[in-house]
N, C-alpha and C positions, 0 to 999 in steps of 0.2 A: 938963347931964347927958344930953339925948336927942342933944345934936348930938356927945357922946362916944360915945354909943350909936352914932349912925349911923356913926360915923368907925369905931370896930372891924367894926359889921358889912361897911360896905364895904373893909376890910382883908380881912377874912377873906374875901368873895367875890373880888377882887382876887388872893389868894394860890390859892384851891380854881381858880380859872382858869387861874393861872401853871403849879399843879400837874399841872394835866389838861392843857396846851397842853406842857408839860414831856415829860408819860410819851407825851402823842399822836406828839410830835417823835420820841421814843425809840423808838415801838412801829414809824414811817415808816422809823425809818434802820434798823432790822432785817427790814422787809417789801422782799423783790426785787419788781423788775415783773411777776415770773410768777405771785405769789402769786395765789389767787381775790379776795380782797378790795381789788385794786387794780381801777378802772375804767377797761376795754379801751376804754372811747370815747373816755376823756379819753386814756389813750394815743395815739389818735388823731386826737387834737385835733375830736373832734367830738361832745360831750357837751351834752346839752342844758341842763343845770345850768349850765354855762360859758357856753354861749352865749345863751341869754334873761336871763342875770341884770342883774336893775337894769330890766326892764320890768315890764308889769304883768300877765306870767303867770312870773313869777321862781317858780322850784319851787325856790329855797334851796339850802341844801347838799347834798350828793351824797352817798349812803348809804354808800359804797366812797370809798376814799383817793385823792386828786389830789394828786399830786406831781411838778411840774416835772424834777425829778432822774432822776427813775423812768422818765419821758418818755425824756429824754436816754439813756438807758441801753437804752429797749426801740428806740429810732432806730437806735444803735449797732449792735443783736444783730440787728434787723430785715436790716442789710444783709447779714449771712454767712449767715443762712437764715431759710426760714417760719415766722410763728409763729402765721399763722393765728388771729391776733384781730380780725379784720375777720369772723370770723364770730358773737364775742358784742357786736360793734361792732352789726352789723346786725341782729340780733335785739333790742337796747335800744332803734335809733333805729324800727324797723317796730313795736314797740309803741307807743312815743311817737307817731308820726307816726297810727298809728292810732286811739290816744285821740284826736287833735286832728279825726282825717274825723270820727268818731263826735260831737263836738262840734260841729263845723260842720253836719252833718245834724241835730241836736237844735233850732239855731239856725234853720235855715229852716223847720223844723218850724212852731217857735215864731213866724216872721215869717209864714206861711199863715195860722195860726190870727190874729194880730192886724189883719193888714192885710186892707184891704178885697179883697175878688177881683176881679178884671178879668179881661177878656176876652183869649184868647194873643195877638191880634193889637198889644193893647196891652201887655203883657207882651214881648211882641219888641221894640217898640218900645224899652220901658223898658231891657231888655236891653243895646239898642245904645248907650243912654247912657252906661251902668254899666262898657261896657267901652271908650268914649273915653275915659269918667274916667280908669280906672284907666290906658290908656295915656298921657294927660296927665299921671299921677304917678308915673310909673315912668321917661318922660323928661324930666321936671322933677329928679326924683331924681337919674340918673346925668348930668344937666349939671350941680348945685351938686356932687357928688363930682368929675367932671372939672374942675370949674371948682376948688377945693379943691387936687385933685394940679398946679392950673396949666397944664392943657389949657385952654387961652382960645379956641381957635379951636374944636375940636370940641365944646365948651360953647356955641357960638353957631349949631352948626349943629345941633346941638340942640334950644336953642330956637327956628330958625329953623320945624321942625319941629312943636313944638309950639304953633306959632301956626297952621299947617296944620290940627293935628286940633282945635285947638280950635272955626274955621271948619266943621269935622264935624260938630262935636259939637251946634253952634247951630244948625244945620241939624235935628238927630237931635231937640231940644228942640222943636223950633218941630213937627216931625210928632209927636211926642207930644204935645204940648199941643195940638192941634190933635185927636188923635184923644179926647179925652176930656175933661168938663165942668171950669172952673176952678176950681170947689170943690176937687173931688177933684185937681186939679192941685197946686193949694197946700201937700197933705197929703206931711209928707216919706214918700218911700219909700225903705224901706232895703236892704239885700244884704249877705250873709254876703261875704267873701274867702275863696275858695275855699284859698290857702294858712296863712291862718294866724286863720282862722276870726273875724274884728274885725269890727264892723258899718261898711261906707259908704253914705254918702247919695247918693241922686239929684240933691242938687241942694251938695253940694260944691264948695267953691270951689277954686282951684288949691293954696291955699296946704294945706290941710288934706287934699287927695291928696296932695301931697309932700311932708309930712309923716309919712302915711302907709307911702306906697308905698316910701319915703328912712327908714322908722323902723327902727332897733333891732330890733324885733319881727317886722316883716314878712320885713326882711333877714334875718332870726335863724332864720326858718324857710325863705327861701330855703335859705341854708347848709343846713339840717339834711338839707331835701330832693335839693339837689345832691349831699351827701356820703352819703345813702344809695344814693342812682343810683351813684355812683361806687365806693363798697364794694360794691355789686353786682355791677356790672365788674371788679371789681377778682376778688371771689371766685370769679366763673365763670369769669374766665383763668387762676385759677391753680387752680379744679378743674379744668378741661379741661389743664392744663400736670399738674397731678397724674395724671389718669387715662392725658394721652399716656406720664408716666412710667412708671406702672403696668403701662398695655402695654407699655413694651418693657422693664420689668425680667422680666413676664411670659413676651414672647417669647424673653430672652437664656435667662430658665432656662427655656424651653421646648428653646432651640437648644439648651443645656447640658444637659436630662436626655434631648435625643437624640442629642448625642455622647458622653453616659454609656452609655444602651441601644445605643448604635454599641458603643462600647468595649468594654460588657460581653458584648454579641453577641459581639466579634472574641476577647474574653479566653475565653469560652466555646467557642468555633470555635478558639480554639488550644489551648482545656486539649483538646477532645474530638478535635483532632488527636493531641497531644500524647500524649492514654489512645489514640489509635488508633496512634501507633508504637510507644508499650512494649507494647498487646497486642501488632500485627506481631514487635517484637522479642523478647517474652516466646515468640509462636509458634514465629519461629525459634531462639533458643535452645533453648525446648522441643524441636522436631526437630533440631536440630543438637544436643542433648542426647539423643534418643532417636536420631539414627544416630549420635552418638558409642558410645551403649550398646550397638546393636546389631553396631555395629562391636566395640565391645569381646566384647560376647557371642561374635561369630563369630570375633573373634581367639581369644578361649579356648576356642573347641570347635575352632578350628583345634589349638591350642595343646596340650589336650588329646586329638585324634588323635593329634596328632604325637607326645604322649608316648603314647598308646596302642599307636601304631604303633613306637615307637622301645621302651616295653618287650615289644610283641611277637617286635618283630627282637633285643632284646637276648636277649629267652629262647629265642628260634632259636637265636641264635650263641651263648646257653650251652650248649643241648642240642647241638649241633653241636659244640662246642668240648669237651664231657663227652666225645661220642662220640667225637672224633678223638682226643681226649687217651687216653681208653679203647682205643682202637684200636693206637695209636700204643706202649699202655702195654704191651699186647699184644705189638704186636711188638717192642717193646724188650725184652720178656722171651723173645718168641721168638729173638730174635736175641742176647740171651744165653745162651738154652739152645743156642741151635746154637754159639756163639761157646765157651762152655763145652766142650761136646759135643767141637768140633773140638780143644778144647785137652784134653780130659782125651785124645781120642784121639792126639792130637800126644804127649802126656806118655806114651799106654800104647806108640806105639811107640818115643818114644825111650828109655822101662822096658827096650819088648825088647831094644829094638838095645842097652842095655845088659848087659844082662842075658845076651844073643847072645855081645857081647866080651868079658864076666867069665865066659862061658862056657869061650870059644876061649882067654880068658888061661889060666883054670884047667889047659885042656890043654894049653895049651903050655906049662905050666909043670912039671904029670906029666912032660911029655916032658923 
């Protein structure tokens, strides 16, 4: 009965899993790369989630969506233009990076207060061992990765190398223990790593620096720290490649709004020419309108003597022409009364001279 119990309940958890990986898969394949909830680091392939996972500062899963796909697709749109997430790249990885200084200072804090004090002189001393170590594990490291990718000869010169400082470092040992009692010699002393805040010992063997120095972890924070150096570069060239744009999108519409002020200057210089010929020729037609008028005026006062003068002369040559007509009418009546005259006297003598002969007839006829 309880192992039927267990079997449904681990169904049912089994299924609420399938469920939520189900709708998560659904909720990914409708989120783009551009959305806010996808992580611009992991875009970048430089997410600290991804890259310490599986040590022993693993911070688990990533609060925002990683998705390989999405990757692929912000690669793609990357290349036709900016998108300028290398700047909430670098704002996740400089918090991150700075939680871990603020941990590292906590930790030497913590290594003052425990360990015994000594003198700087011993302290330098100590100093120069800590950092042969660390260079005996750091080229211990990169000859088993060369030796791995099948670099065999640069693996050996390597280690050639590393038997060099190791001769340093016995040397470094033997003035340390020398400057100080071997009680207190024997007591390990420890040192923060400055990159990825881990405790090493003073007296470290090779294997356990390159292990170290060669781990997951240390590497894990090289990367994060190279990739911040690097998006830092990355962003100051392409603000200084943004700002050079800026200027000369600035300058082009600087040159443009002073070949507009040119233009408009010259569109203004040619309306105000323009209003300066129609007044000119609004002037001269005005005066060529006003000695048109006054030409016309003086035609018609010419116009006007002329007929004043021509009914003057007309009413001369009527009075003149009344008069001669009068004169003329005159004489043509004198000249019929004399014409008359002569004729009634023609008529009274040829009466007589008749008158004479019906006289002389009558006698001669007495007779």
């Amino acid at each position: 009965m309880v192992q039927c119990i267990f079997a449904s309940l681990h169904l049912q958890g089994s299924c609420r899993k399938s469920s939520c990986s189900s709708s998560r898969d659904e909720s990914r394949q409708r989120v783009k790369f551009t959305d806010e909830r996808v992580c611009k680091s992991h875009l970048l392939d430089c997410c600290p989630n991804d890259i310490l996972s599986g040590t022993r500062m693993d911070l688990g899963e990533c609060s925002k969506i990683h998705d390989l796909a999405l990757r692929a697709d912000y690669e793609i749109a990357s290349k036709e233009r900016d998108l300028f997430f290398e700047l909430d790249a670098v704002d996740h990885l400089e918090s991150f990076i700075a939680d871990c200084d603020r941990r590292t200072e906590l930790a030497k804090k913590r290594l003052a207060e425990t360990q015994e004090e000594i003198s700087a002189e011993v302290a330098a001393k100590a100093e120069k061992v800590h950092e042969l170590n660390e260079e005996i594990g750091k080229l211990l490291a990169k000859a088993e990765q060369l030796g791995a990718e099948g670099n065999v000869d640069e693996a050996q010169k390597l280690l050639q190398e590393v038997e060099k400082v190791r001769t340093r470092k016995k040397d470094a040992e033997e003035e340390y223990r020398n400057s100080m009692p071997a009680s207190s010699f024997q007591q390990q002393k420890l040192r923060v790593c400055e990159v990825c805040s881990a405790y090493l010992g003073l007296h470290d063997n090779d294997r356990r620096l390159a292990d170290h120095f060669g781990g997951k972890l240390h590497l894990g924070f090289i990367q994060i720290r190279e990739k911040l150096e690097q998006l830092k570069k990355t962003v100051q060239e392409k603000q200084e490649k943004r700002n050079q744009e800026r200027l000369r999108r600035r300058e082009e519409r600087e040159k443009e709004e002073k070949m507009k002020k040119k233009t408009r200057s010259r569109s203004r210089e040619r309306k105000r020419s323009r209003s300066r010929e129609r007044d000119r020729e609004r002037r001269r037609r005005r005066s060529r309108s006003a000695s048109k008028e006054r030409r016309r005026s003086r035609s018609r006062s010419r116009d006007r003597e002329r007929r004043r003068r021509h009914r003057s002369r007309s009413r001369s040559r009527s009075r003149h022409s009344r008069e001669h007509s009068h004169k003329s009418s005159r004489d043509r009546d004198r000249e019929r009364d004399s014409k008359h005259g002569s004729s009634e006297r023609r008529s009274d003598g040829l009466n007589g001279r008749t008158d004479s002969r019906r006289h002389d007839d009558r006698e001669a006829g007495e007779i």
